[in-house]
C-alpha positions in Angstrom: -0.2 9.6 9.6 0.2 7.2 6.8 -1.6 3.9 5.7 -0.1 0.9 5.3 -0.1 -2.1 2.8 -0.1 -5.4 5.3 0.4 -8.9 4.6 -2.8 -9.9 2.8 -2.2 -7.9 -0.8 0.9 -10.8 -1.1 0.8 -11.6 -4.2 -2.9 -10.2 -4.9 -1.8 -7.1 -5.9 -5.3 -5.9 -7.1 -4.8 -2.4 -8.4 -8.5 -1.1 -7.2 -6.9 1.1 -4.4 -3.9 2.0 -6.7 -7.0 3.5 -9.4 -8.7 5.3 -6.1 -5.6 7.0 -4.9 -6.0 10.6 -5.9 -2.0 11.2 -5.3 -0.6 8.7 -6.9 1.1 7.4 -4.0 0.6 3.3 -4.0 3.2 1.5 -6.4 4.0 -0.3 -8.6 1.0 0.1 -11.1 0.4 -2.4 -13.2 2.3 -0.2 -15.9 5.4 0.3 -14.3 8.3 -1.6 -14.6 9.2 -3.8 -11.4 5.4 -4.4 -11.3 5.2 -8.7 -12.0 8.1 -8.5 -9.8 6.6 -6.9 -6.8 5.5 -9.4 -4.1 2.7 -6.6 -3.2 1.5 -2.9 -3.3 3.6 0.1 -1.6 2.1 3.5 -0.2 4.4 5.8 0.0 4.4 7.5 3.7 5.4 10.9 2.2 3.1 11.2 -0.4 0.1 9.8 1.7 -2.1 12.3 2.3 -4.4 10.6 4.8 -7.4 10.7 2.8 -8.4 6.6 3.5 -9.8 6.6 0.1 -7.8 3.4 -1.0 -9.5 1.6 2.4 -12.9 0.5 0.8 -11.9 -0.9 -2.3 -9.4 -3.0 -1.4 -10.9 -6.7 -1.7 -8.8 -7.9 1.0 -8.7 -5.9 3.4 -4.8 -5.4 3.3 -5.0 -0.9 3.9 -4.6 0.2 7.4 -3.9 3.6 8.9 -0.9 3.5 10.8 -2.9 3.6 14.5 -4.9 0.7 13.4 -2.0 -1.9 11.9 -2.6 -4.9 13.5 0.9 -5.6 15.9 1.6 -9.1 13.7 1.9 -6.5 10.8 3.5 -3.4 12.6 6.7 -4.5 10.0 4.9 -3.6 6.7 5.0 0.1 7.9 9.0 -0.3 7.6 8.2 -2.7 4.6 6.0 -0.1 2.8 8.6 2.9 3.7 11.8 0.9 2.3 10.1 0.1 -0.9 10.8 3.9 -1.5 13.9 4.8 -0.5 15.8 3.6 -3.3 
């Protein structure tokens, strides 16, 4: 199991969950290149280690596990996978 960036971090992008990630695995950070770019946040599914800790701090609520994405935003898992294959 993964979590999932959904619709609400559009164009938010508030890095709090990206800082609480202790593997690194939400992108792009406000240091990296493609990050003004980005319409939102990523997690990467294979680098996700399940731990939730990105859930609290998010000020909009945008982080969900994969068993509890709302249907309307079952796409962003696909979203959040493609953002990292290439």
């Amino acid at each position: 199991m993964a979590f999932i960036i959904a619709e609400p971090c559009i164009k938010v992008k508030d890095t709090a969950c990206v800082d609480a990630c202790p593997v690194d695995c939400i992108h792009p950070r406000k240091d990296e290149p493609g990050f003004e770019e980005a319409e939102q946040l990523y997690i990467d599914p294979q680098e996700c280690i399940d731990c939730g800790a990105c859930v609290p701090v998010c000020p909009v609520s945008a982080i969900f596990s994969d068993a509890d994405l709302p249907d309307n935003w079952a796409h962003f898992e696909k979203i959040n996978a493609d953002h990292f294959r290439g």
